[in-house]
N, C-alpha and C positions, 0 to 999 in steps of 0.2 A: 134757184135760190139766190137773192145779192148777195153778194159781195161785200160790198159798199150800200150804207143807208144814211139818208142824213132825217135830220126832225129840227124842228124849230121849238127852240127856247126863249119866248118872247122877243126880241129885239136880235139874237144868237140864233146864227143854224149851224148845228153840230154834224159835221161827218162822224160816221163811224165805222171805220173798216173791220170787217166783223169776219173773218177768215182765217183765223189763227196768225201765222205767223205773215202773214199779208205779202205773200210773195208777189210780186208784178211779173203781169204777162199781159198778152192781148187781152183778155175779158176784164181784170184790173182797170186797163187802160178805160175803154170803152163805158164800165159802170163809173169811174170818177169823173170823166167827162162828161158825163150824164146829172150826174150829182152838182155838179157846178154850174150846169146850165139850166137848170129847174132854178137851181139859190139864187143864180143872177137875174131871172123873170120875177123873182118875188122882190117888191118893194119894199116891205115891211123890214129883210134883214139888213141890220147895218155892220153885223161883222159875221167870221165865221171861227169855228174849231174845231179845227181837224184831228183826230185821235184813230183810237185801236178800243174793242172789247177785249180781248185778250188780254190773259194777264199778265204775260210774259213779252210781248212785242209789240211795237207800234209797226213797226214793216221788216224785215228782213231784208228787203231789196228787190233784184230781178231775180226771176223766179229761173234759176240757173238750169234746170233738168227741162224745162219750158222750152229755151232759149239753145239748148243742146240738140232736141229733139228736134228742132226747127233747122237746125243747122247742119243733121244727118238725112235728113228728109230734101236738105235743097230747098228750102221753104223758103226762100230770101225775101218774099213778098211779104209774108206775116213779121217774119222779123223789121221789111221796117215799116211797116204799118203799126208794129209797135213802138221803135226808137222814135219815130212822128206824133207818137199817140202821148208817150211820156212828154215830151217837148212842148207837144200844146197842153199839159196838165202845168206842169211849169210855167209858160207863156200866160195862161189864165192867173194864175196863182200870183204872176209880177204883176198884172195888169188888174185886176178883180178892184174893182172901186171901191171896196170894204176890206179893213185887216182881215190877212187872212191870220191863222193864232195856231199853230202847232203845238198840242198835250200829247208831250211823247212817256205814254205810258209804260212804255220797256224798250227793251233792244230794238235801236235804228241803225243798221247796218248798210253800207255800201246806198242805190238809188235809194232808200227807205229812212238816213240820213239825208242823201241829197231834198228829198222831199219837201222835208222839214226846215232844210236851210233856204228853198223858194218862199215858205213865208214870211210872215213878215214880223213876225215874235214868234217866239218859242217858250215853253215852260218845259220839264221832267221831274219826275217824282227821282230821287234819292235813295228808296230802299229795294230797288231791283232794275237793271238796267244798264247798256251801255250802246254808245256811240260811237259809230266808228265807221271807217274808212278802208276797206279790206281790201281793194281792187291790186293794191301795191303786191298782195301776194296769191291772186286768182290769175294776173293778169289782163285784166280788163280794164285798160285806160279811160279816162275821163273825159267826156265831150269837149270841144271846147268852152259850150256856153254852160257845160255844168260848173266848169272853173269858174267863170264867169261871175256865177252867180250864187256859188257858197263863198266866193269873196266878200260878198257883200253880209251877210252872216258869222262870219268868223273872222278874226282878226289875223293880220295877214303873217307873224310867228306862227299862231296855233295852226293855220291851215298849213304853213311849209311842212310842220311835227306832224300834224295829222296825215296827210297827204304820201309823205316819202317811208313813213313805218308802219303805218297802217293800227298804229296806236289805239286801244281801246278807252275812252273816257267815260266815268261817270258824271251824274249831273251836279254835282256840289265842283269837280274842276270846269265844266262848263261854262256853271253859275262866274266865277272868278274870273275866267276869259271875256264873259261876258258874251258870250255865245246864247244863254239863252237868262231869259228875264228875273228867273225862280225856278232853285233846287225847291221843288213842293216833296214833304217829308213822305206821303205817302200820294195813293189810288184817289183818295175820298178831297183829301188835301189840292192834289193838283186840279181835280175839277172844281174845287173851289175855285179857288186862285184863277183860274184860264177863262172861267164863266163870268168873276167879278173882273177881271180886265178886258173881257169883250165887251163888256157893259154899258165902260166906259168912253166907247164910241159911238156916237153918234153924229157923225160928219155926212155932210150932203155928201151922196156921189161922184156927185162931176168934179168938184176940185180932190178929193181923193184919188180919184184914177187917174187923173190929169197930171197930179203930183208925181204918182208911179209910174205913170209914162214915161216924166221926163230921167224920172229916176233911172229906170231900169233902160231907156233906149238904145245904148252902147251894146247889156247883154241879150237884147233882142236881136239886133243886128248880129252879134256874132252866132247866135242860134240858127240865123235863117241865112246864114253864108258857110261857115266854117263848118258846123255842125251837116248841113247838107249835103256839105263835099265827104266828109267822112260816114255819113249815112249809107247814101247815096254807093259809095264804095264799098262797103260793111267792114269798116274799117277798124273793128270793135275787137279783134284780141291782139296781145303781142307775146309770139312766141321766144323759149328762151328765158 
């Protein structure tokens, strides 16, 4: 069964991570990279929106019992086949020659935040939901090009506040930081809202991505050095 499904909505093609609380692991990885390279062959779409069925999550994150198991096992291969596998979901998501549009239907938690801050707008509904940043007390530091690149998403107070307490936000203080586009009041509301602003693109591709190229170039570069050496190393908890 997917995971992940996307459908096209006239000129919009909708992801929909359809897994309950959307934990990321290797099959995660593998189905949205999948889902992104079917959307990028079709011409027809000139934006995308990535969301949740669920009605309680748009992602929880890595899928932490996954990632443990991997880790008692000695599996250091699938582990980073999957830290590579999320990087190039990222990496597509800065480079995609069409907005990509995040409808974070509920709790974006740890990677499943990060996700959402790789695109390129954002929306959330307001009557169920929060945002956050929890690694500050799992102990699970930040890539460096995950820094990288929820800088360019969040203004650079809120990410210090977010980042060092691991603070939970809702989408109306979001809205106010200007994190994301529209507190949408509910479920029905925010697919409104995220469907009518995908809409409203239709840019050729080539100067689109070209744009984002040059946008995002620095946090590509730090993904495919910095991030590699800590990959590479499984440089991924700190004890204590």
């Amino acid at each position: 069964m997917a995971i992940i499904e996307w459908e096209q909505n006239e000129s919009v093609a909708i992801i929909n991570m359809c897994n309950g609380p959307n934990k990321q692991n290797l099959y995660f990885v593998k189905q949205m990279n999948k889902c992104f390279d079917e959307i990028i062959e079709n011409k027809d779409i000139y934006s995308i929106v990535l969301t949740s069925t669920d009605e309680k999550n748009f992602s929880q994150g890595i899928d932490v019992d996954w990632l443990g198991q991997k880790m008692n096992e000695q599996d250091f291969d699938s582990i980073k086949e999957f830290m590579y596998g999320m990087n190039t979901i990222f990496k597509k998501i800065l480079f995609m020659p069409v907005p990509v549009i995040a409808a974070i239907n509920g709790h974006a938690f740890g990677n499943g935040a990060m996700l959402a801050c790789a695109c390129d707008f954002r929306f959330m509904k307001k009557d169920k939901g929060f945002f956050c940043f929890p690694e500050v007390d799992i102990s699970i530091p930040f890539l460096p090009g995950m820094i990288a690149f929820v800088r360019k998403s969040i203004p650079e107070y809120k990410f210090n506040e977010m980042i060092l307490s691991g603070k939970r936000l809702g989408a109306q203080e979001l809205a106010d930081s200007h994190v994301i586009v529209k507190a949408s009041a509910n479920k029905e509301e925010l697919v409104k809202d995220s469907l009518a602003f995908a809409r409203t693109f239709m840019k050729k591709r080539g100067i689109f991505g070209e744009l984002k190229k040059r946008m995002h170039k620095d946090i590509i570069r730090v993904m495919e050095t910095d991030d590699k050496e800590q990959i590479d190393s499984l440089n991924l908890f700190i004890e204590g």
